[in-house]
MMTF fields as JSON, N, C-alpha, C and O atoms, coordinates in Angstrom:
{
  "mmtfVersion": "1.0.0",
  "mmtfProducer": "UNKNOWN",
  "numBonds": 447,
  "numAtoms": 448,
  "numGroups": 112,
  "numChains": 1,
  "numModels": 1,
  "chainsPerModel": [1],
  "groupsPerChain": [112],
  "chainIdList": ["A"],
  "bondAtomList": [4, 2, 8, 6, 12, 10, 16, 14, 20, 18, 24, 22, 28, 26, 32, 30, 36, 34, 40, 38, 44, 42, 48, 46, 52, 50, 56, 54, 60, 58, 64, 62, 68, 66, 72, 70, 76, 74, 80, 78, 84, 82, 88, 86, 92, 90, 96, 94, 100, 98, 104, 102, 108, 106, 112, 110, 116, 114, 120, 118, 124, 122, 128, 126, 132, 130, 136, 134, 140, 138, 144, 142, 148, 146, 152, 150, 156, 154, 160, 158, 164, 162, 168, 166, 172, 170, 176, 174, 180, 178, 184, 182, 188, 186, 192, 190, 196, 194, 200, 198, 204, 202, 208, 206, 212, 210, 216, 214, 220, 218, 224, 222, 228, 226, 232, 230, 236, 234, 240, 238, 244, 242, 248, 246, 252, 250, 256, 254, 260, 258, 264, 262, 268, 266, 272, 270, 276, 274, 280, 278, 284, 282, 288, 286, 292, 290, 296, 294, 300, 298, 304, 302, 308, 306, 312, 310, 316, 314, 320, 318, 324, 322, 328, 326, 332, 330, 336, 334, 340, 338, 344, 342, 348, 346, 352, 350, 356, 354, 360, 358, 364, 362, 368, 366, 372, 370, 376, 374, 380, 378, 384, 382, 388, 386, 392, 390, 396, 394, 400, 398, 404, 402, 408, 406, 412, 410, 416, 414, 420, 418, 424, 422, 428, 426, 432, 430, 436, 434, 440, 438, 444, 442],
  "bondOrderList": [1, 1, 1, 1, 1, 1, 1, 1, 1, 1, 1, 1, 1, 1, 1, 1, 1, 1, 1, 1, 1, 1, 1, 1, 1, 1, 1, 1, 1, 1, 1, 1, 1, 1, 1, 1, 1, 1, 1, 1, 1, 1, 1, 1, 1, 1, 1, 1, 1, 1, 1, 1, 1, 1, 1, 1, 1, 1, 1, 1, 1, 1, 1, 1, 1, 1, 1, 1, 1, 1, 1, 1, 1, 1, 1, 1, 1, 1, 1, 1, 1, 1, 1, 1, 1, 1, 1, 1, 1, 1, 1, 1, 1, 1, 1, 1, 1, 1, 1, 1, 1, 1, 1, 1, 1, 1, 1, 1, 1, 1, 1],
  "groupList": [{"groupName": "UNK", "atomNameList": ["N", "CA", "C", "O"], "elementList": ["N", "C", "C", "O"], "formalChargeList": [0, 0, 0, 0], "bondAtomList": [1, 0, 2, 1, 3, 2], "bondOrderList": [1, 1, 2], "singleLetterCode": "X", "chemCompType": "L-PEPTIDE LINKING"}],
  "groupTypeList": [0, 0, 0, 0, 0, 0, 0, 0, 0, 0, 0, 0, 0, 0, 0, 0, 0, 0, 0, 0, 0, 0, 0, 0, 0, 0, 0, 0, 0, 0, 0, 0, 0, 0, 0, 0, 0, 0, 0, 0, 0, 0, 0, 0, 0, 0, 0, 0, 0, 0, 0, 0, 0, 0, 0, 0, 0, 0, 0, 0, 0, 0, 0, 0, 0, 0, 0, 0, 0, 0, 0, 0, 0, 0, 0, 0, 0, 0, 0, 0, 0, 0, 0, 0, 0, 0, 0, 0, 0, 0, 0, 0, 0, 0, 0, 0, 0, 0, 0, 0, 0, 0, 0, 0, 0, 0, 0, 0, 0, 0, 0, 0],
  "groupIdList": [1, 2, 3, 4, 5, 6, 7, 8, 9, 10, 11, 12, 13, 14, 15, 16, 17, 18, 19, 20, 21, 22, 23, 24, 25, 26, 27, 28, 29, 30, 31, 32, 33, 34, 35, 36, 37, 38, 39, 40, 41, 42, 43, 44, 45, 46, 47, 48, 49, 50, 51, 52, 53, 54, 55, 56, 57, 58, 59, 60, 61, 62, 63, 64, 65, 66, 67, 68, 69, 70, 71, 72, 73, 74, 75, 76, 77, 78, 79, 80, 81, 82, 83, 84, 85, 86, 87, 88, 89, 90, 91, 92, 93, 94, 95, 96, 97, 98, 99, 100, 101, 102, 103, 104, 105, 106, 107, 108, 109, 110, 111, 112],
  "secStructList": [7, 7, 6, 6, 1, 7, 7, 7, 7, 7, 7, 2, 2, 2, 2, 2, 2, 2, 2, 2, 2, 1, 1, 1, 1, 7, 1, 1, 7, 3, 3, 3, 3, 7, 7, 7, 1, 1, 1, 7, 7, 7, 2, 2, 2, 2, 2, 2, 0, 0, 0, 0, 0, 2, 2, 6, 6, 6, 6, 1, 7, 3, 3, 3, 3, 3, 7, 7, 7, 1, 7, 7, 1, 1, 7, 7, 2, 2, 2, 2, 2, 2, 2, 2, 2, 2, 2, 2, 2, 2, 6, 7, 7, 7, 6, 6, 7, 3, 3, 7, 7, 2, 2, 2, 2, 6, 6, 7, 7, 1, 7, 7],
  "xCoordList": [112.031, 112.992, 114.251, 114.335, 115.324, 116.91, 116.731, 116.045, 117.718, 118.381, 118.439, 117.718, 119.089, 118.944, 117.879, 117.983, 116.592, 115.646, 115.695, 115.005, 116.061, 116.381, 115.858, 116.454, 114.542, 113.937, 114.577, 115.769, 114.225, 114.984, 114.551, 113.396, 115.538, 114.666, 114.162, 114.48, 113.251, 112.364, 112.12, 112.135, 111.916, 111.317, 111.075, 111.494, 110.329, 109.799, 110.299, 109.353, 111.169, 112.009, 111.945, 111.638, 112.368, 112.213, 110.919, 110.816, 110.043, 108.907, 108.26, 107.977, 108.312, 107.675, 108.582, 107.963, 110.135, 110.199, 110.041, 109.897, 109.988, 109.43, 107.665, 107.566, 106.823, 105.764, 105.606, 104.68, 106.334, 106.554, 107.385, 107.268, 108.135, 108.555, 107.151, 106.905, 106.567, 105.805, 104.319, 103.417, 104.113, 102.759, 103.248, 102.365, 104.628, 105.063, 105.582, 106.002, 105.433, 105.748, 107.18, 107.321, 108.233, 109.666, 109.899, 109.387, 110.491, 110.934, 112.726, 113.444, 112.837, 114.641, 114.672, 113.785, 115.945, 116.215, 117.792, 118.74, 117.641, 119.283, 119.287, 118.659, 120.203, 120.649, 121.798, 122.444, 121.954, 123.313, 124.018, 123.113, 125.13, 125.416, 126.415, 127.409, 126.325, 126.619, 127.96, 128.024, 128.858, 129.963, 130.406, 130.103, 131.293, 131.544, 133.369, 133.559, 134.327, 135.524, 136.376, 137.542, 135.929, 136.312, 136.907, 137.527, 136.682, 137.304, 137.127, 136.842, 137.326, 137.225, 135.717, 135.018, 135.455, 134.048, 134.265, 135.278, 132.526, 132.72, 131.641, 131.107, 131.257, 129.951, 128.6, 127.736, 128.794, 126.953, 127.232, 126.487, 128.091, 128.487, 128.0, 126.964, 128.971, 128.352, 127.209, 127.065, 126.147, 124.977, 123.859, 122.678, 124.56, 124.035, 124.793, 124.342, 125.455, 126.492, 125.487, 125.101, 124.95, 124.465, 122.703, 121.812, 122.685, 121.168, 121.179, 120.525, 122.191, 122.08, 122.815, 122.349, 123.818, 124.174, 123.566, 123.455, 123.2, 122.167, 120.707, 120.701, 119.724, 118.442, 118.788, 118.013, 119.888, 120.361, 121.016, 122.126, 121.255, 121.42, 120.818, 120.791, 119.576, 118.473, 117.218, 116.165, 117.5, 116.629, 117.178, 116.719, 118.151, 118.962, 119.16, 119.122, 119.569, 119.794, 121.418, 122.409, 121.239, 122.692, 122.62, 121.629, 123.994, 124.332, 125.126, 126.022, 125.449, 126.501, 126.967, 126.211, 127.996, 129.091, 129.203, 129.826, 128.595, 128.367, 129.348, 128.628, 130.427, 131.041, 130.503, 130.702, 129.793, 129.152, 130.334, 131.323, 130.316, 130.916, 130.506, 130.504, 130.034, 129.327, 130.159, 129.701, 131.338, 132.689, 133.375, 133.333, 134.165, 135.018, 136.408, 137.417, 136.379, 137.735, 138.668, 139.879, 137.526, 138.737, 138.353, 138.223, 138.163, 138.268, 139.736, 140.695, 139.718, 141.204, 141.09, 140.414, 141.714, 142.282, 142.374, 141.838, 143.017, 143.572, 142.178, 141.897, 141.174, 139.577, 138.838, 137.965, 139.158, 138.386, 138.634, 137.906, 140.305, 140.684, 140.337, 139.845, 140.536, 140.136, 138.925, 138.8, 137.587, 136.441, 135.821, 134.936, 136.632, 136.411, 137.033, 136.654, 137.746, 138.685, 137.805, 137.793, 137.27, 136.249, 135.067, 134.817, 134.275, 133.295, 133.485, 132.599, 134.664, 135.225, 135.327, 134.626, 135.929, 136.454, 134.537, 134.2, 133.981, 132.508, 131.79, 131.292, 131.799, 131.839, 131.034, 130.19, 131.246, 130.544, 131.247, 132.408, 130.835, 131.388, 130.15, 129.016, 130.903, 130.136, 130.354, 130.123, 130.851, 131.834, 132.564, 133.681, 131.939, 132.103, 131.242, 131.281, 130.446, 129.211, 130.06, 129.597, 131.11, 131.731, 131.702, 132.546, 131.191, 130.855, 132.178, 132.234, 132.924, 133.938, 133.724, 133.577, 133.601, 133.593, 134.491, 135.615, 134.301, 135.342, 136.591, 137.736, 136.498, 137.518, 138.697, 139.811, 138.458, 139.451, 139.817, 140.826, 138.726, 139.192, 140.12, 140.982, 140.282, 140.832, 142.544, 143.438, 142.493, 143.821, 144.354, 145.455, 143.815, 144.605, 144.753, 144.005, 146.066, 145.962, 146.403, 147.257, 145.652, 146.305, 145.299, 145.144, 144.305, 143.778, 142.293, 141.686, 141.725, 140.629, 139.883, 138.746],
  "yCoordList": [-64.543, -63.899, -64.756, -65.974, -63.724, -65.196, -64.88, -64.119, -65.872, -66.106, -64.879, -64.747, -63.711, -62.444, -61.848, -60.956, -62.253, -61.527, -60.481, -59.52, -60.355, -59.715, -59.942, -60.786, -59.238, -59.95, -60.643, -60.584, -61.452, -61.911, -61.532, -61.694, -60.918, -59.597, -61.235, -62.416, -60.463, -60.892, -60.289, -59.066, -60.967, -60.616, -61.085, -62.19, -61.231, -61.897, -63.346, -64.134, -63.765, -64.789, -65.927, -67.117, -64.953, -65.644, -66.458, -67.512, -65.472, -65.37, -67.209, -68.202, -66.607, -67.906, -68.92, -69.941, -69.025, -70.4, -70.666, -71.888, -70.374, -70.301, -71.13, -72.3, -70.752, -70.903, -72.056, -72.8, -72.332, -73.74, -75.38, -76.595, -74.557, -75.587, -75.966, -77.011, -74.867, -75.141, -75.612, -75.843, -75.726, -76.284, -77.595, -78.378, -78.122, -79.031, -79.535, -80.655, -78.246, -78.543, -78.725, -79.198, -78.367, -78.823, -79.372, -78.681, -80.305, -80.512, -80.061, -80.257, -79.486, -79.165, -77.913, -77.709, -76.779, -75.766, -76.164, -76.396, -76.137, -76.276, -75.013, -75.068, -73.799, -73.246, -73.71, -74.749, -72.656, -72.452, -71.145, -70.557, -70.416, -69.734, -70.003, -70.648, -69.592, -70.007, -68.993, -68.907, -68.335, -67.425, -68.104, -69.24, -67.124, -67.563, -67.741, -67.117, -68.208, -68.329, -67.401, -67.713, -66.586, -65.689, -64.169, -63.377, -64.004, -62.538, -62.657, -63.699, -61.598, -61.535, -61.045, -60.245, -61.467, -61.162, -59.944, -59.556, -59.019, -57.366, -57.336, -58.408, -56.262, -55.933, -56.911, -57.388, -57.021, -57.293, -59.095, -59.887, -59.194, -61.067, -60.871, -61.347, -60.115, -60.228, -60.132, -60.473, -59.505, -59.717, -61.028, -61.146, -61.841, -62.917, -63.671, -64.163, -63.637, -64.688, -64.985, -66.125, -63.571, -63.686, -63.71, -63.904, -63.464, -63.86, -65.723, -66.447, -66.2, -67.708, -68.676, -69.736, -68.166, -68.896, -68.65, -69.383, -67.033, -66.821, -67.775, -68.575, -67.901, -68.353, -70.216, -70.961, -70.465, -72.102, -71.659, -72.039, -71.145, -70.905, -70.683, -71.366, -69.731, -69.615, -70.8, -70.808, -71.493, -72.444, -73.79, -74.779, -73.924, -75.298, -75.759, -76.986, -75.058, -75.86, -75.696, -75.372, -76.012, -76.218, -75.524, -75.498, -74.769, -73.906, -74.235, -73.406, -74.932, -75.832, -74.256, -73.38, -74.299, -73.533, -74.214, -75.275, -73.661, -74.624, -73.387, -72.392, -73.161, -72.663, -72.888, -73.975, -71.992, -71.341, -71.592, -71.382, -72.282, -72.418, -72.16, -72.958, -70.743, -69.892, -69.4, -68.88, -69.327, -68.312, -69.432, -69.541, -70.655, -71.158, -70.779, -71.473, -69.657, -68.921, -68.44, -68.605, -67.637, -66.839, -67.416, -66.523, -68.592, -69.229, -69.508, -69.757, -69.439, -69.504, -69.957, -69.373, -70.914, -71.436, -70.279, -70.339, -69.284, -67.981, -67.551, -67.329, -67.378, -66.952, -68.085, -67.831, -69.098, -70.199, -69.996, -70.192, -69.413, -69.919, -68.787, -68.879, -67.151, -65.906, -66.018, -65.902, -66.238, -66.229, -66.972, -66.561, -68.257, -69.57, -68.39, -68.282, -67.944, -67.356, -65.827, -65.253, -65.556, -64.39, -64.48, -63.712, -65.768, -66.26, -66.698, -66.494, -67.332, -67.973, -66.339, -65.993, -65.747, -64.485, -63.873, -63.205, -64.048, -63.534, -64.492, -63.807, -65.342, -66.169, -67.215, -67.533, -67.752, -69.233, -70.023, -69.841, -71.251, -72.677, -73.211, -73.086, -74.083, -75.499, -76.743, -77.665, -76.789, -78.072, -78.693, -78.292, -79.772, -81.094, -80.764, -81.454, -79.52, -78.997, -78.08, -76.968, -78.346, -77.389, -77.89, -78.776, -77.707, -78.169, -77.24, -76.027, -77.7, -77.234, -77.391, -78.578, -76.485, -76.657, -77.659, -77.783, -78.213, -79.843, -78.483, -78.887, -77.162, -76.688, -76.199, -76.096, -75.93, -75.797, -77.133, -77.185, -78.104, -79.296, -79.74, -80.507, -79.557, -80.544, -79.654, -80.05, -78.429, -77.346, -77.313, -76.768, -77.797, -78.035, -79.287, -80.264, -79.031, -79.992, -79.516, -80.101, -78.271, -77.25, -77.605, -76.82, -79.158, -79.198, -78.509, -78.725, -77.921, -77.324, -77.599, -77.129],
  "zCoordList": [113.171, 114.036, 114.138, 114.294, 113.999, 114.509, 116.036, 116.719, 116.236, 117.697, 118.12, 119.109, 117.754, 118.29, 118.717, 119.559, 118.185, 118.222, 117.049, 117.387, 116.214, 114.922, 113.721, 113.053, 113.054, 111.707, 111.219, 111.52, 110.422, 109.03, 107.983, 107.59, 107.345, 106.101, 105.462, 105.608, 104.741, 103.194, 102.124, 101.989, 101.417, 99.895, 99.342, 99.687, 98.051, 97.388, 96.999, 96.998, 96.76, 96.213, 97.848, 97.921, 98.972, 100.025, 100.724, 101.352, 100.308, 100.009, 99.749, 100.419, 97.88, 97.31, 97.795, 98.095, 98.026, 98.727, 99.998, 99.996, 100.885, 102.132, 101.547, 101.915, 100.991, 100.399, 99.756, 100.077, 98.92, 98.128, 99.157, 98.997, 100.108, 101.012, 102.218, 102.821, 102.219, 103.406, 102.769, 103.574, 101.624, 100.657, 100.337, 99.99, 100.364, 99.909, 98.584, 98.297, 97.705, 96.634, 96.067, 94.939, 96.812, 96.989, 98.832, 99.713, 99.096, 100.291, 100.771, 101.751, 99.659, 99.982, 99.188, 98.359, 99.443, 98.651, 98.336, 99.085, 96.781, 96.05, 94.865, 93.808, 95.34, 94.385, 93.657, 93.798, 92.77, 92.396, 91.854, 91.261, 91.759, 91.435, 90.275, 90.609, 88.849, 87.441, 87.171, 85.945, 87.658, 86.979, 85.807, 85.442, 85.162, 83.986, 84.389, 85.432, 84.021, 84.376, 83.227, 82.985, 82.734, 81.779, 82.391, 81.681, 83.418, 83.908, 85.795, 86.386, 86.311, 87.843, 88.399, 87.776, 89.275, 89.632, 90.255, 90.837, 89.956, 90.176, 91.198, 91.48, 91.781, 92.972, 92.548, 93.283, 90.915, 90.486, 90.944, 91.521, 90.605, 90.773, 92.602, 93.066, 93.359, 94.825, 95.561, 96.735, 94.59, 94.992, 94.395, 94.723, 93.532, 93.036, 94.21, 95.245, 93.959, 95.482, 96.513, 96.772, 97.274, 98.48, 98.311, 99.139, 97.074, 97.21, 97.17, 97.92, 95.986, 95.829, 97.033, 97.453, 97.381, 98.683, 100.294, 101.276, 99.967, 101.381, 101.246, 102.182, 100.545, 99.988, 100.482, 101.08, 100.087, 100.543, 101.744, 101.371, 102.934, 104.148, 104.492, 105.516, 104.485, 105.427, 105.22, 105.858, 104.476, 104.089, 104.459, 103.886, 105.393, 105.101, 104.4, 104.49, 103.013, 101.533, 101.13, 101.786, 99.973, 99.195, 98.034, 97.304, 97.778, 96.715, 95.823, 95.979, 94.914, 93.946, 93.106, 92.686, 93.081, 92.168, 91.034, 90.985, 89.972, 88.54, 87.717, 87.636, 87.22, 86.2, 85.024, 84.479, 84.47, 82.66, 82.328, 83.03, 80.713, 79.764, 78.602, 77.665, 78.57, 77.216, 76.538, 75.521, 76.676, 76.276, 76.282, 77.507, 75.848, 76.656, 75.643, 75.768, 74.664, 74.114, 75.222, 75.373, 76.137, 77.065, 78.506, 79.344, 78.933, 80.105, 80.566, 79.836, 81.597, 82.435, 83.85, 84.696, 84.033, 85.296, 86.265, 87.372, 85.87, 87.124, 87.374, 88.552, 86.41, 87.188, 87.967, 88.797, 87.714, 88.123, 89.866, 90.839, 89.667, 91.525, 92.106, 93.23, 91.368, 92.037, 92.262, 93.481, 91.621, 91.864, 93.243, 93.994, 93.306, 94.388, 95.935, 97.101, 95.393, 96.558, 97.029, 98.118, 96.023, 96.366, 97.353, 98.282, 96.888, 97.249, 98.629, 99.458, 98.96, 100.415, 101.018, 101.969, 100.593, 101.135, 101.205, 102.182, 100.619, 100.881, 102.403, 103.296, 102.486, 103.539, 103.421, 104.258, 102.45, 101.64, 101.534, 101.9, 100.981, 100.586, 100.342, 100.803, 99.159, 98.137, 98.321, 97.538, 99.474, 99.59, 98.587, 98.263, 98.001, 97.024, 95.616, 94.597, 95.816, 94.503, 93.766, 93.509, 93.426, 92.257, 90.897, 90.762, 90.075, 88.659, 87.655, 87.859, 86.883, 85.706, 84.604, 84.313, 83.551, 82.316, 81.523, 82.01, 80.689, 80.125, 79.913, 80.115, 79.586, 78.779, 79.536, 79.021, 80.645, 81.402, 82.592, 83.296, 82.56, 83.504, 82.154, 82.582, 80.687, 79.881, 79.506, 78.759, 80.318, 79.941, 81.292, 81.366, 82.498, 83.649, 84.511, 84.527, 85.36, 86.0, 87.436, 88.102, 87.877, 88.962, 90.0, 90.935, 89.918, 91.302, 91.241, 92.29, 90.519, 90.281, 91.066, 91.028]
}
């Protein structure tokens, strides 16, 4: 129950870690969420968002923003900052856990 008195949905994923923290077989939850810096994030990216940054919030864990570098032809600086700006605008933060591909930390110098 939260503070409200209000379930806290579940499901499976919540589930087994809830399960694995409380057997002991991890003592911390660290996701991450992997975008690619190649285009703008669409609805399907927003539900990876909130499963990987919700799962490290309801768990007291941490969610590192690791940027995929599977494509790095059409990587761009301008997705790197819309995506960051999406995700804030979703109502998250990584703090200091933002990971960059060498290919665009090595084509900018805009502060990434």
């Amino acid at each position: 129950m939260s503070d409200a008195g209000t379930p806290i949905p579940t499901n499976f994923i919540r589930e087994a870690v809830a399960a694995d923290l409380k057997s002991g077989r991890y003592d911390y939850v660290r996701t991450r969420f992997p975008p690619e810096p190649n285009g703008y994030l669409h609805i399907g990216h927003a539900k990876g968002i909130n499963i990987q940054f919700g799962i490290a919030e309801d768990f007291g864990g941490l969610c590192n923003l690791r940027f995929d570098d599977t494509n790095p032809v059409k990587e761009e600086s301008e997705y790197v900052h819309a995506q960051k700006e999406d995700i804030r605008w979703l109502g998250y933060d990584w703090g200091d856990r933002s990971i960059m591909p060498r290919t665009i930390l090595s084509s900018s110098t805009s502060g990434l």
